[in-house]
N, C-alpha and C positions, 0 to 999 in steps of 0.2 A: 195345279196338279203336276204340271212338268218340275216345276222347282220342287215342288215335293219328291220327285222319283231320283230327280238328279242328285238330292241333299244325300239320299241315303243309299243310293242302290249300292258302292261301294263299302256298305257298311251293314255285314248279315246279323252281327250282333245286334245292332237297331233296329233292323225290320223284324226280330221276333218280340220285341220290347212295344214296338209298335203296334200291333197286332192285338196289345193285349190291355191298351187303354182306349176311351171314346176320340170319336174324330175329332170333338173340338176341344179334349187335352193335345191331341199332334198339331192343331194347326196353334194354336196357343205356345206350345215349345216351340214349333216350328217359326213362326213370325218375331219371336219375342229372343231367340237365343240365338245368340253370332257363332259361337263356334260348337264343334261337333263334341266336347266335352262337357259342356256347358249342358248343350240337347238328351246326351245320353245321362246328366247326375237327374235330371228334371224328369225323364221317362223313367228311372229307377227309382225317384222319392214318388212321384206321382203313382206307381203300380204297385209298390210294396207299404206304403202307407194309406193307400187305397183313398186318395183325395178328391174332392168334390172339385168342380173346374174353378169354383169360385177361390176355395183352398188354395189349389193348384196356384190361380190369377197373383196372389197374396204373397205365395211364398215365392215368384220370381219376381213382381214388384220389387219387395224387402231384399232380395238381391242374395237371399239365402246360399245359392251354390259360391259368391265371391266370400262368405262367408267364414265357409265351412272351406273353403282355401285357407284362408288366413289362418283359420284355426279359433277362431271365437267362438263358434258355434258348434255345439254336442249333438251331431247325428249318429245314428247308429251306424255299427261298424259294415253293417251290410253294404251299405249306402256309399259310405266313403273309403271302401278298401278301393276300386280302381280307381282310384285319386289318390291315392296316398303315395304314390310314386313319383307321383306331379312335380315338378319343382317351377316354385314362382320365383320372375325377375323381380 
């Protein structure tokens, strides 16, 4: 729980994102995703495509958010507008 409050407390746009999926979609982002873009593209496909945990389990498996970096992968635009300022090394 403390790792959870420390992840995010600095970050008010995540805790309304948070709030708004099941606890074990957050701890599923939360153990499974290194960086905090990563955590926030997974709570925005997981809330606005309205995913089942196992969905959820699937699409960070398959590595979907390194994905839709690259550009191989067609998410809607809702999803990937705060990324698309991104620049990858």
């Amino acid at each position: 729980m403390k790792q959870f409050y420390e992840s995010y407390k600095d970050s008010p746009k995540l805790s309304t994102l948070l709030r708004e999926i099941s606890w074990s979609h957050n701890l599923s982002i939360f153990s499974r995703c290194k960086t905090t873009e990563e955590r926030e593209f997974y709570l925005r496909i997981a809330k606005n495509e309205n995913y089942s945990f196992r969905e959820l389990e699937r699409q960070i498996t398959s590595g979907i958010f390194e994905r839709t970096m690259i550009g191989n992968s067609k998410v809607s635009t809702a999803l990937t507008y705060p990324f698309s300022k991104l620049t990858i090394l």
